[in-house]
C-alpha positions in Angstrom: 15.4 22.8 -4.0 13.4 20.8 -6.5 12.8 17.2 -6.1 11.9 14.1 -8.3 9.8 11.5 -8.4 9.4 8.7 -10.8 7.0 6.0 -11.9 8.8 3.9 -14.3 7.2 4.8 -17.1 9.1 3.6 -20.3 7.8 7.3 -21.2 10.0 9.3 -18.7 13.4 8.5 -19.7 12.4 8.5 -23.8 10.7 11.9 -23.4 12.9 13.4 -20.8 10.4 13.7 -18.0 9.8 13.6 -14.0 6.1 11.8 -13.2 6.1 14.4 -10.2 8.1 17.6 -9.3 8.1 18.8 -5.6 9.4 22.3 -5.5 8.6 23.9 -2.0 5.1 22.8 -0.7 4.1 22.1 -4.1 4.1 18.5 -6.1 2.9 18.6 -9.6 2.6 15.3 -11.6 2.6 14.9 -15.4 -0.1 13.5 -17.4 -0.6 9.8 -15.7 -1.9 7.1 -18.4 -2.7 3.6 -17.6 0.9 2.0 -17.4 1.3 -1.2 -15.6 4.7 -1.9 -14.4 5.5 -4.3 -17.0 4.7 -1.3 -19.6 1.8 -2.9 -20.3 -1.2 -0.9 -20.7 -3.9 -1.3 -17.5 -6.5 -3.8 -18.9 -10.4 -3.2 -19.1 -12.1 -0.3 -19.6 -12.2 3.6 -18.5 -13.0 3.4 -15.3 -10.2 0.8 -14.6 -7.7 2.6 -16.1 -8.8 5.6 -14.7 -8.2 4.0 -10.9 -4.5 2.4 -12.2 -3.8 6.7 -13.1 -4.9 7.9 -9.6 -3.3 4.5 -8.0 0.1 6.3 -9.7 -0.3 9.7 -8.7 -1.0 9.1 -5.5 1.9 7.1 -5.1 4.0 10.0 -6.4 2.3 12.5 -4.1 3.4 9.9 -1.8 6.6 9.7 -2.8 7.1 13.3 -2.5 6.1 13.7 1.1 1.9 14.8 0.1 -1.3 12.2 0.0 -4.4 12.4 -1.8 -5.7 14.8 0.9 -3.1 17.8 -0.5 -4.7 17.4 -4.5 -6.1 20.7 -5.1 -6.1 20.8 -8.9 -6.7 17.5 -11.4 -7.3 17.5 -14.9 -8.8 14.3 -17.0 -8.5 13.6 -20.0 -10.9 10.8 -21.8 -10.8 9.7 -25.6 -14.7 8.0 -24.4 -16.6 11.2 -23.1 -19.5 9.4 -22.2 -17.3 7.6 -19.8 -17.5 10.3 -18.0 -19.6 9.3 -14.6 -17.4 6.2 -14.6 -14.2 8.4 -14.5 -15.7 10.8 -12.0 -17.0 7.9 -9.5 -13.0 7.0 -9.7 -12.0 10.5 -9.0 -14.2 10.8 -6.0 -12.9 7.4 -4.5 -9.5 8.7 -4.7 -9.8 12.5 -4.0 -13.6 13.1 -2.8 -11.9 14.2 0.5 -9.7 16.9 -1.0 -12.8 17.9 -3.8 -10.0 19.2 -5.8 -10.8 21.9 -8.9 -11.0 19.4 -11.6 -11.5 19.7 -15.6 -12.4 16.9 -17.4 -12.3 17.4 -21.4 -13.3 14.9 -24.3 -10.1 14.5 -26.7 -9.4 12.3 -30.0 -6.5 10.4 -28.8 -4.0 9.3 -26.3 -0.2 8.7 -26.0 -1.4 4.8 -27.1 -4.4 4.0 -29.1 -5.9 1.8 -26.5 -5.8 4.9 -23.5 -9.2 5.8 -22.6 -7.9 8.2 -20.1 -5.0 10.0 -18.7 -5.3 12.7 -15.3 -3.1 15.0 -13.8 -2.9 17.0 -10.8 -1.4 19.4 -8.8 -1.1 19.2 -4.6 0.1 21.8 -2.2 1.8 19.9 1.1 -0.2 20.6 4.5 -3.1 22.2 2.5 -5.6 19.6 4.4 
């Protein structure tokens, strides 16, 4: 049985997708940009937006019946690639317990012009 999580995103319902997926003791959660719950993109720079990402996945994960310590795969995704030890200081705050495999890539753009970043991840419930 395959269960659903959402954040609110004004993107899920006009693109037709879940934030997270739990199917068995897996939970994988889409692409996670910097969306406030007003819509609003999360103000300052990478490393802020960064946290408001991870803030959202981990309340999916959550959601889903996992926690940060079940993240065993994350991908990042900055427009800013020297932002990169800013990002990563982020990442270990959330997930430096779980030291997920993690992939962190340079890339032109975002969903919005104004994204500096966007993560994913994958967890597996009772991996910890």
């Amino acid at each position: 049985m395959r269960d659903r999580t959402t954040s609110g995103s004004p993107f899920e319902e006009q693109f037709g997708f879940s934030r997270a997926i739990r199917e068995g003791n897996r939970i994988i959660v889409a692409g996670t940009g910097p969306i406030e719950d007003d819509g609003q993109t999360t103000a300052g720079g990478a490393a802020e937006q960064a946290a408001r990402c991870c803030t959202l996945i981990v309340k999916a994960i959550e959601a889903l019946g996992g926690n940060a310590r079940d993240v065993v795969r994350t991908r990042m995704f900055l427009t800013e690639i020297d932002e990169q030890g800013a990002v990563g200081e982020v990442h270990a705050r959330f997930f430096g317990e779980a030291r997920p495999a993690a992939t962190m890539v340079g890339v032109a753009t975002l969903c919005r012009p104004e994204w500096l970043v966007e993560i994913e991840a994958e967890a597996v419930v009772g991996n910890a």
